[in-house]
N, C-alpha and C positions, 0 to 999 in steps of 0.2 A: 361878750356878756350874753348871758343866756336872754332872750325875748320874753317878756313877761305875755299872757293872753290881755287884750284888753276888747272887752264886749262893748255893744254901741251904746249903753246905758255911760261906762265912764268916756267912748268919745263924745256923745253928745253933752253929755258935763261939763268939757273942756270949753267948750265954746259958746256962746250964743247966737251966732249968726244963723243964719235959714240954713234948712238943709241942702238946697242950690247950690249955698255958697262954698256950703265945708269941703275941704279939703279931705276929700275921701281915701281913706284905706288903698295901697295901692292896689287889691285885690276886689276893691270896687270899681274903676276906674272906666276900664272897658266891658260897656254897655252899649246892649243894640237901641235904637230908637223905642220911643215907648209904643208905638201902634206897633210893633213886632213880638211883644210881648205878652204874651197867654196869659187871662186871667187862671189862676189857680182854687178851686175849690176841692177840700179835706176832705171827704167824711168820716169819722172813727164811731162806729159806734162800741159799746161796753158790752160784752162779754156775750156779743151774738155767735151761737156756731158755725162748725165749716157748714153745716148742713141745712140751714136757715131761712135761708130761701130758694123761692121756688127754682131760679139758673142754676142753685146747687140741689137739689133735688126733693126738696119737703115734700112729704104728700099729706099736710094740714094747714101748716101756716099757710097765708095769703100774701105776696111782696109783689105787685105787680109794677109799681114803678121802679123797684130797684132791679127787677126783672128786665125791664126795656131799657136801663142803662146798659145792663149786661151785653142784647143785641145789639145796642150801638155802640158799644168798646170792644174790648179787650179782656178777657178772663184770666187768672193767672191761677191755674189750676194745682201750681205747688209752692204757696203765697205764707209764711212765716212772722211767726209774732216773735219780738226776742226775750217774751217772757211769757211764764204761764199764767200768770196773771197783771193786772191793772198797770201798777203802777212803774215795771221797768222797763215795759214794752213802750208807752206814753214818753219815759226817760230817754228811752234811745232813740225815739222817733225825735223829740226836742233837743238834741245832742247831734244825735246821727253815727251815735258810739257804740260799742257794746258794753253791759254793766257793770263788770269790772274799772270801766274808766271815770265812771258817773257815780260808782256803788248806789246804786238803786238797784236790789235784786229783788225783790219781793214787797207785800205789803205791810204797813207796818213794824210787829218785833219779827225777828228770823228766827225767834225762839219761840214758836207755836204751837201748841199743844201743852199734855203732862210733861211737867220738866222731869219725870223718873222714865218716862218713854223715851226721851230723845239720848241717843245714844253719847252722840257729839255734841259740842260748846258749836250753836254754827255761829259762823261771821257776822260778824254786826254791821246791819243795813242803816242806811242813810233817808231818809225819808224829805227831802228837798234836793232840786235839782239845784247844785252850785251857781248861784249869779255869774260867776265870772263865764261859763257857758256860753255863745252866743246859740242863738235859734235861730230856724229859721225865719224866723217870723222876723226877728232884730235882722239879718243878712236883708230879708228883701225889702224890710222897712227902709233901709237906708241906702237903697235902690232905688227907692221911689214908690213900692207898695203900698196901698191901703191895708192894713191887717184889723181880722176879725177874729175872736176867738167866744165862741159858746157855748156853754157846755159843762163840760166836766173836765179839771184840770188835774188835780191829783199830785200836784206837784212843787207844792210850797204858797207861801200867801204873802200878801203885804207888796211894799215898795219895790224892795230888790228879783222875788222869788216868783209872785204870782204872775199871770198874765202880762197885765200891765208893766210890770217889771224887764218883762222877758220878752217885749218887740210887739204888742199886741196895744195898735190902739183903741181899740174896743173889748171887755170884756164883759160876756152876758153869763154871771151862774159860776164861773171857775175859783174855787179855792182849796185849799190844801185837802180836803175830806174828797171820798172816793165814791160816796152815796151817796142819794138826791138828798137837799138840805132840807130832812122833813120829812122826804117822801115826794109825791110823784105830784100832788095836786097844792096847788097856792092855801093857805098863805104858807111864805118857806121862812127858815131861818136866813136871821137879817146876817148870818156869817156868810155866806153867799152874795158877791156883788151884782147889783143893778134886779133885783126881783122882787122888788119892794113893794111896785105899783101894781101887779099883777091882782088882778079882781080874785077871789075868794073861790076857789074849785077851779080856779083855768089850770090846765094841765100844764105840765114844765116844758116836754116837748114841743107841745103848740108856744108856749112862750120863747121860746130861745130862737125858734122859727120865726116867729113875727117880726125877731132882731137882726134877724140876720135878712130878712126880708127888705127892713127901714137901710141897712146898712148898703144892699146892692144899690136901691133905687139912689143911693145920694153917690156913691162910687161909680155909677156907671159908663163915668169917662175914662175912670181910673183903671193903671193895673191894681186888680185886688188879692189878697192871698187871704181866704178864708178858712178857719178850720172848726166845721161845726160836728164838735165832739159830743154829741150827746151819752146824757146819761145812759138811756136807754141802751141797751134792757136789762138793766144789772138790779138786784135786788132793794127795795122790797118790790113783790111783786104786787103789780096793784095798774088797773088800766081803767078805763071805760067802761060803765056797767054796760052799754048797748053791744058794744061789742066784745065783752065775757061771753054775753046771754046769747050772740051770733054761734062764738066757738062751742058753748055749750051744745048748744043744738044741731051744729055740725055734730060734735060729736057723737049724741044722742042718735042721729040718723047715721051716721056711722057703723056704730055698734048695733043696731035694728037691722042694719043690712047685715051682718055680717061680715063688716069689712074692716080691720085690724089696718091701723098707721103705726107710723114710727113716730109721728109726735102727736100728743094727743092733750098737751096743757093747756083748757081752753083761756085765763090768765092771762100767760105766756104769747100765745098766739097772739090775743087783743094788743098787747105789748108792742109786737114787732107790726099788726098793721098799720098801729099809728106814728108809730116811727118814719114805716115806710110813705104811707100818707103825706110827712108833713118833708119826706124826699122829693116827695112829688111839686111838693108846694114850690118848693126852692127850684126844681128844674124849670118847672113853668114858669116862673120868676123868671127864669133867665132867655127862658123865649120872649117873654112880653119885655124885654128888655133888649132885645137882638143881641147877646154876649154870649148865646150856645158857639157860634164856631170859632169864637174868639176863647176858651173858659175849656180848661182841661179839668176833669171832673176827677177821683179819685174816691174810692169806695172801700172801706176795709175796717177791720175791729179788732177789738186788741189782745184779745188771747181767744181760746177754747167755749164755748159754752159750761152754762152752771147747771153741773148735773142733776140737781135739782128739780129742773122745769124740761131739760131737751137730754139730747145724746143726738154723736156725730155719728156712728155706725155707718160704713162700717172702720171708723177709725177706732183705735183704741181710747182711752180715757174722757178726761172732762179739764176743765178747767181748773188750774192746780198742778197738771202733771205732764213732763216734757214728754209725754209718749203722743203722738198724733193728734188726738182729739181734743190737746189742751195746748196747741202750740200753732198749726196749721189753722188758716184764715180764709174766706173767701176774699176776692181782691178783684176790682172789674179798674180799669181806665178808659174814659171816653174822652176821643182828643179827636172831634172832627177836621176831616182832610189828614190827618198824619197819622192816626191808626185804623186798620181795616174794621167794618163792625163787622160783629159775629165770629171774630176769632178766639182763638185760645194758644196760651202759652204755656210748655210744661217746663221751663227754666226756673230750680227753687230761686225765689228771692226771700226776702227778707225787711222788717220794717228797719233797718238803718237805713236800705236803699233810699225811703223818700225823701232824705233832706239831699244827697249827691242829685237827685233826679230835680227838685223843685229848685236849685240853682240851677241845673242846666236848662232847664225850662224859660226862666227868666235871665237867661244871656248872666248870670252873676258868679265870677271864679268863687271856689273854694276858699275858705278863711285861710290864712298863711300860719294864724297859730292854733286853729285847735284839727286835732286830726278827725277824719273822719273815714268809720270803717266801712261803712258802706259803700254804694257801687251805683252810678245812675242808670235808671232804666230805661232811660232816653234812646240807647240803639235797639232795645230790644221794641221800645214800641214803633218806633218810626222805621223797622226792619232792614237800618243799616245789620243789623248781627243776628244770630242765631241763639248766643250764647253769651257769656259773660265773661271776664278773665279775674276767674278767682273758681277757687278747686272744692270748696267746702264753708259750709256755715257752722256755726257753733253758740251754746246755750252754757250758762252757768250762774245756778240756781243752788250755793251754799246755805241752804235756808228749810225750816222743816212748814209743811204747812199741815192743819188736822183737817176738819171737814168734809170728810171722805160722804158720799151722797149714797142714799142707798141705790142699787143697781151698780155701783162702778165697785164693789169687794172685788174681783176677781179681776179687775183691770189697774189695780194698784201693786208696787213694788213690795210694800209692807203695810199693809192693814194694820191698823185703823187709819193711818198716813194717808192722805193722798198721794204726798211725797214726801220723803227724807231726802236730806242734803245730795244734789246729783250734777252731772253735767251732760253735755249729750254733743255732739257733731252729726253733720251728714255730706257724703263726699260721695255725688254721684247719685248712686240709686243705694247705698248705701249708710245705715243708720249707727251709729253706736250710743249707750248709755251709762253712763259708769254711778256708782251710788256709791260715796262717801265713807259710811259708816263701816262697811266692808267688804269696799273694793270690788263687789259686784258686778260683769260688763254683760251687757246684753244688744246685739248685736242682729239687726231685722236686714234685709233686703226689701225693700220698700215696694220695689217694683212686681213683688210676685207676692206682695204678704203688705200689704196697704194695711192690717188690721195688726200687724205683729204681734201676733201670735206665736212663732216660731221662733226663738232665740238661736241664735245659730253660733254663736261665740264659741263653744265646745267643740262644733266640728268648722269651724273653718279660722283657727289659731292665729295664720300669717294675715289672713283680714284682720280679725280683731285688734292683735298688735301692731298693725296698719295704721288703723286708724285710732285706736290708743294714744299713740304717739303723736300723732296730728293735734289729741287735743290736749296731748301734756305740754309740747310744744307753742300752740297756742295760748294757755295758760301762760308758762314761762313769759311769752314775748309781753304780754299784757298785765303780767305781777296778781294775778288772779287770783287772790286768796283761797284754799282751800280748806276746811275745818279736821283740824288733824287731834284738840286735844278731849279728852274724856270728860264726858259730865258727870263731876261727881255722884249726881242727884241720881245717875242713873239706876234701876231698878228692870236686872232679868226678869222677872217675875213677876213686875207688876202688872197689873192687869187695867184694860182701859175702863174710866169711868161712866158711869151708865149715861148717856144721851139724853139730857132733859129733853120734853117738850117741846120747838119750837112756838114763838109766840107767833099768832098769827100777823102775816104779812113782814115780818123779821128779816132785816136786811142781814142775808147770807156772808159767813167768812170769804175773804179774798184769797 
């Protein structure tokens, strides 16, 4: 008889004894002692780019304490979201799958934009992560974790789906919606849990900090696995007037010199310092609390930048689009005494890696029924290995999205699109892209054309169909729906419709 999955919401069901008592999974069972085991902390933030801060190269914004995590870890200089935007990157990270397995490919409908523009009927997306899932947060609960989650969850609400449902004893801010509840400053919608009390203009960031502040101090004997997902910096944009009127005047003395940046949103900027700020807050926390060399730190975001406010240059696109600049992450880990600081790693990984990696971290085998396709990054940081034993990563993105930002026309497959339904692989230094609606492959070498620019599909055939194959293959293994039938609605000829106004401060498409 086939094994049915059962997550620790229905073993805990089963029983009422203490968690001491329960008769654990056999795949719980062998555990190191608890002082051997690393506190773990998350960070995800929403749709910051590869190029965002300052260890990745800004020359506007300010990140200095995610700056000096940088120096004391590990950089992961070709670090992967498994979507281009929000919500099936967050999916696969809670999974540890790729989307196909979870159908979470995108946000919202997969049917985005003019229905006379989209060529294909695409696949229809799922919009909650399956209860029956375990997470990691449920695996290390039931290990003995404290879990925290706050933030932005994006991935269903209530008993079975939210947070709380899904292995997190604390939930500050997470519910099914992908945008601050309100916006950025209190008072927020009561649909958002635990932000009720929150005094009138305190900012969200500083709120969600402050919980995850109360949460170390009472855990501090405990292993904890925190994952603080902030909103930040995903739309609307809206920050600090002190510190607008700072980047303002940067920029102002900027341009009096004569001196041209590549980001210049002074907004944006305010954004990502208080973000970084309130990273600061939490590190220091964990010194006045002696659990830095104990507490593996974990820094990364979940798709592209919104081309709106930044650009990754010199990578291609934004957020939205499997081409470089909407897919590719900054990613630092600091694990004192087991990773060197100040290094860097050019091994692609990938955000399935972190649930393989955060068991292996906390001594806890893999679940026996659900698969997981990711890969731990536990030899690479502790430099048992070099490399990884797996040949290629892969993207699949059945789904159309509109919201093309000005500046990125000429970095998109089909304008007004950011994207049309696509998939992508990369195997080595080696990139390929395929588009849906027809059959289109385009085919970069990463290593000499980081911005792919160069499609190279047409002169070099036996790569192409190389790696074509890997990803029809892959497909196949994983039942990966492809959008194969015609929409009827569709329209050669139509023409796209004029671009209202945006209203000011308007939280931007996903």
């Amino acid at each position: 008889m086939a094994r049915r999955a059962v997550s620790r919401r229905e073993f805990l069901k089963r029983t009422a004894l203490p968690l001491a008592a329960l008769a654990a999974p056999r795949w719980l069972r062998a555990q190191p002692p608890r002082a051997a085991r690393p506190n773990i902390l998350f960070i995800l933030l929403d749709d910051m780019g590869w190029k965002d801060t300052g260890f990745m190269g800004t020359d506007f914004y300010e990140t200095p304490h995610i700056d000096a995590l940088a120096r004391d870890g590990v950089v992961f200089t070709h670090a992967y979201a498994n979507g281009p935007n929000c919500a099936p990157t967050r999916a696969s990270i809670m999974s540890g799958q790729y989307a196909p397995r979870h159908g979470i490919y995108t946000v919202g409908s997969s049917a985005r934009g003019q229905a006379n523009q989209r060529k294909l009927i695409p696949v229809e997306n799922s919009r909650t992560l399956p209860a029956e899932r375990v997470t990691p947060a449920e695996a290390l609960k039931a290990a003995g974790y404290a879990t925290f989650h706050g933030g932005k969850w994006h991935l269903g609400s209530g008993a079975e789906t939210g947070p709380l449902g899904q292995g997190f004893d604390v939930n500050i801010g997470g519910f099914a919606a992908g945008s601050p509840p309100g916006g950025y400053f209190a008072p927020w919608s009561r649909e958002a849990p635990n932000l009720a009390d929150a005094p009138a203009g305190t900012h969200l960031c500083d709120f969600v900090t402050d919980r995850a502040l109360d949460f170390l101090a009472q855990h501090k004997t405990d292993p904890f696995f925190m994952y603080l997902a902030y909103y930040d910096v995903h739309t609307p944009l809206q920050a600090k007037p002190k510190l607008v009127q700072k980047y303002k005047q940067k920029l102002a003395a900027n341009r009096a010199r004569g001196t041209d940046t590549q980001h210049d949103h002074p907004v944006y900027a305010a954004m990502i310092e208080n973000t970084d700020a309130n990273i600061g807050r939490v590190l220091r926390k964990l010194e006045e609390l002696n659990l830095v060399d104990n507490t593996v730190v974990v820094f990364f975001s979940d798709n592209g930048g919104y081309g709106g406010a930044t650009n990754m240059r010199p990578l291609r696109g934004c957020k939205g689009m499997l081409y470089e600049g909407g897919i590719r992450e900054p990613l630092v880990v600091r694990w004192p005494g087991r990773v060197k600081p100040g290094t860097t790693c050019d091994v692609p990984v990938i955000s399935i890696d972190f649930y393989p990696t955060f068991l292996e971290l906390a001594g806890v085998p893999q679940p026996e029924t659900q698969v997981l396709d990711g890969t731990s990054l536990v030899p690479l940081l502790t430099g048992r290995a070099d490399r990884l034993a797996r040949e290629a990563l892969f993207w699949h993105f059945p789904c159309y999205l509109q919201g093309l930002p000005g500046g990125f026309k000429a970095d998109a497959h089909k304008p007004p699109w950011r994207t049309t339904p696509c998939g992508a692989v990369r195997k080595g230094r080696w990139k390929l892209i395929e588009y849906f609606e027809d059959g289109a492959l385009e085919l970069y070498d990463l290593e000499t054309d980081i911005g792919e620019k160069q499609n190279l599909a047409a002169q070099m055939p036996d790569k192409t169909a190389e790696l074509h194959e890997w990803m029809k293959t892959w497909r196949r293994q994983l039942n990966a729906p492809v959008p194969d039938q015609p929409n009827p609605e569709y329209d050669p000829n139509a023409k796209p419709a004029p671009r209202s106004r945006p209203r000011r401060q308007r939280t931007q498409p996903d």
